[in-house]
C-alpha positions in Angstrom: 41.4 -21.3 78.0 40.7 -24.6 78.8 42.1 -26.6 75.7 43.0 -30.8 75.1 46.7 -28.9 75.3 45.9 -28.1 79.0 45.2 -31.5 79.4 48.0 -32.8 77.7 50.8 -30.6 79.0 48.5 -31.1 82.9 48.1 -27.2 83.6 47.1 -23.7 82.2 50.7 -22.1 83.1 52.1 -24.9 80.7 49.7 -24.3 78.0 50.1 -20.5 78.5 54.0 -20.5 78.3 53.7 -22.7 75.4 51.0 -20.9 73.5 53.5 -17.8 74.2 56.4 -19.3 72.8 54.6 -20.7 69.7 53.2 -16.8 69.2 56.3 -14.8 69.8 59.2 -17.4 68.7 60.8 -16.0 71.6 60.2 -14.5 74.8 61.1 -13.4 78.2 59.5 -15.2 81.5 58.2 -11.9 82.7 56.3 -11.0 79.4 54.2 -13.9 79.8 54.0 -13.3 83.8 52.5 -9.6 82.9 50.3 -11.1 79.9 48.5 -13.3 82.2 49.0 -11.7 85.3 50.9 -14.6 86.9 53.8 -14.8 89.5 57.5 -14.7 87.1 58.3 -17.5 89.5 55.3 -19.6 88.2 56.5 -19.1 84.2 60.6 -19.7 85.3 59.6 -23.0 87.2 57.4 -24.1 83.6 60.0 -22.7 81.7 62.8 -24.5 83.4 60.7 -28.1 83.3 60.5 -27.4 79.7 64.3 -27.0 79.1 65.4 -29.5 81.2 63.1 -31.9 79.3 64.8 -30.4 76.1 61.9 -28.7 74.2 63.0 -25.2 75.2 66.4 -23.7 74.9 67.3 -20.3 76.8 69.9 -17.4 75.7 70.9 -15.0 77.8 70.1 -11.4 76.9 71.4 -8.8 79.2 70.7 -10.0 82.5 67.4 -12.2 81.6 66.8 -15.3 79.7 65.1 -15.4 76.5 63.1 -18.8 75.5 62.4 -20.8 72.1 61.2 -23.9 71.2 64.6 -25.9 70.5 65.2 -26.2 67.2 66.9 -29.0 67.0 64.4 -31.5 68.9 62.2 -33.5 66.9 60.0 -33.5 70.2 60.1 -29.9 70.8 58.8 -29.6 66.9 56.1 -32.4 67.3 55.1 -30.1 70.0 55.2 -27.0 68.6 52.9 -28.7 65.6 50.4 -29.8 68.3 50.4 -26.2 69.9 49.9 -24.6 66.5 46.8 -26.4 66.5 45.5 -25.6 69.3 47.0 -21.8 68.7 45.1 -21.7 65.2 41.4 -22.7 66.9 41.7 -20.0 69.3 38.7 -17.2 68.2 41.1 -14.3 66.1 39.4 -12.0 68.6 40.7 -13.9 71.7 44.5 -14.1 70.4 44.7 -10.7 69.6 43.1 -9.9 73.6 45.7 -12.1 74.7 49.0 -11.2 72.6 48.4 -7.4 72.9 51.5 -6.5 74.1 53.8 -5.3 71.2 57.3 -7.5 71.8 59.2 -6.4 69.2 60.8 -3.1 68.5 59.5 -0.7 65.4 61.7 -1.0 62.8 63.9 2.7 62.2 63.1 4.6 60.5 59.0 2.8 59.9 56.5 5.6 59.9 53.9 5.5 62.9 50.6 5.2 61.6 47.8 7.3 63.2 44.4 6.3 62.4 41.3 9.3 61.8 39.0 7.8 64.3 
């Protein structure tokens, strides 16, 4: 990607995990791991710097955490601002190539829409 985020945050895992959580709201290590095809380890170790430097906030789901910007930081929400930026001058073409994958479930009951092509 090479964006002034990378710079800013100092690597492209940062800016990935980042660029993920703005995207998603939330999300689980290992989605952004298989997005990018990345070690989980290298996302948990980003993930972790980012929480203990409180602009991330984990829940646990089942056995796995699940990440968000924390809503109660005025940093985190400076950040997330700054990412939004960067998110919003990535090509429409590129961010749909790189959040493909489908995170949330269909909503019962929603018709599946099959195109004619």
């Amino acid at each position: 990607m090479n964006s002034p985020l990378e710079g800013i945050v100092g690597n492209a895992t940062a800016e990935r995990v980042l660029l993920h959580l703005y995207h998603y709201g939330e999300i689980h290590a290992s989605a952004i791991a298989a997005d990018f095809g990345m070690a989980v380890s290298q996302v948990v170790r980003q993930l972790e710097r980012f929480e203990r430097a409180g602009l991330v906030v984990a829940k646990l789901v089942g056995r796995s955490r699940l990440y968000q910007f924390d809503p109660r930081s005025p940093v985190a929400t400076a950040l997330k601002e700054l990412v939004r930026v960067v998110y919003e001058g990535i090509p429409l073409r590129e961010r749909q190539q790189i959040f493909a994958a489908r995170r949330r479930p269909r909503l019962k009951g929603k018709p599946v829409i099959v195109s004619d092509d």
